[in-house]
C-alpha positions in Angstrom: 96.1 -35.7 -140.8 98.8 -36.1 -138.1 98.8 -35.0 -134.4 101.3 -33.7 -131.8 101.2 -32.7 -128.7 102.8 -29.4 -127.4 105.0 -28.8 -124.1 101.7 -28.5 -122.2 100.0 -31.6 -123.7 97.7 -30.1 -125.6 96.7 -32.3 -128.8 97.5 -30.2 -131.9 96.4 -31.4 -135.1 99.0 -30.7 -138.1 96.4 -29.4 -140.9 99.3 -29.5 -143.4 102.4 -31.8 -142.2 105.0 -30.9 -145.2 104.6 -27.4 -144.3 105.1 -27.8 -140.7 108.3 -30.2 -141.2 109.9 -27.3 -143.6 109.4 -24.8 -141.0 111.1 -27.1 -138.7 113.9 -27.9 -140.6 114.3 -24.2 -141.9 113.6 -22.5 -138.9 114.6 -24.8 -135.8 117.5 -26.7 -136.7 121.1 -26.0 -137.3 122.8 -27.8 -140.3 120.1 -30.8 -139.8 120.0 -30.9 -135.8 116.9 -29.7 -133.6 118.2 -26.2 -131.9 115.9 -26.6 -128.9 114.2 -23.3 -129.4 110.0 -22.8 -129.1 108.5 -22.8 -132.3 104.9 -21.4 -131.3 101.5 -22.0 -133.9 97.8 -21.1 -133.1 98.7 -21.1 -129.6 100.4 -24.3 -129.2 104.4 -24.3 -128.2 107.0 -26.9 -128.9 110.0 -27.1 -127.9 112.6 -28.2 -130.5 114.9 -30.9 -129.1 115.9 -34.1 -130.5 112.8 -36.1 -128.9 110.5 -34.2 -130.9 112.2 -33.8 -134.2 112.5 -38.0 -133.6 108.6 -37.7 -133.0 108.5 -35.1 -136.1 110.4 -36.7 -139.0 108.3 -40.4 -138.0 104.6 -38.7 -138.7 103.1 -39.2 -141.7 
């Protein structure tokens, strides 16, 4: 089980991480690059940049 915080600090905890790294990758990047947009989930919001995909691709 991994954990994140959002753009508020909140702790979030991932309940299924290969799922949320797809979305990621389909959703918030562009040809493999973060596209600094908001991906928002139960409530939580984070902002897609390069310091969190760094923070994203590392969890495990």
């Amino acid at each position: 089980m991994a954990k994140i915080q959002d753009i508020y600090g909140k702790e979030y905890i991932i309940p299924d991480l290969n799922n949320f790294k797809a979305h990621i990758n389909k959703f918030h990047t562009i040809n493999g690059r973060p596209d600094n947009s908001i991906h928002e989930e139960n409530g939580y919001y984070f902002k897609i940049d390069d310091r969190f995909f760094k923070i994203l691709i590392n969890l495990k």
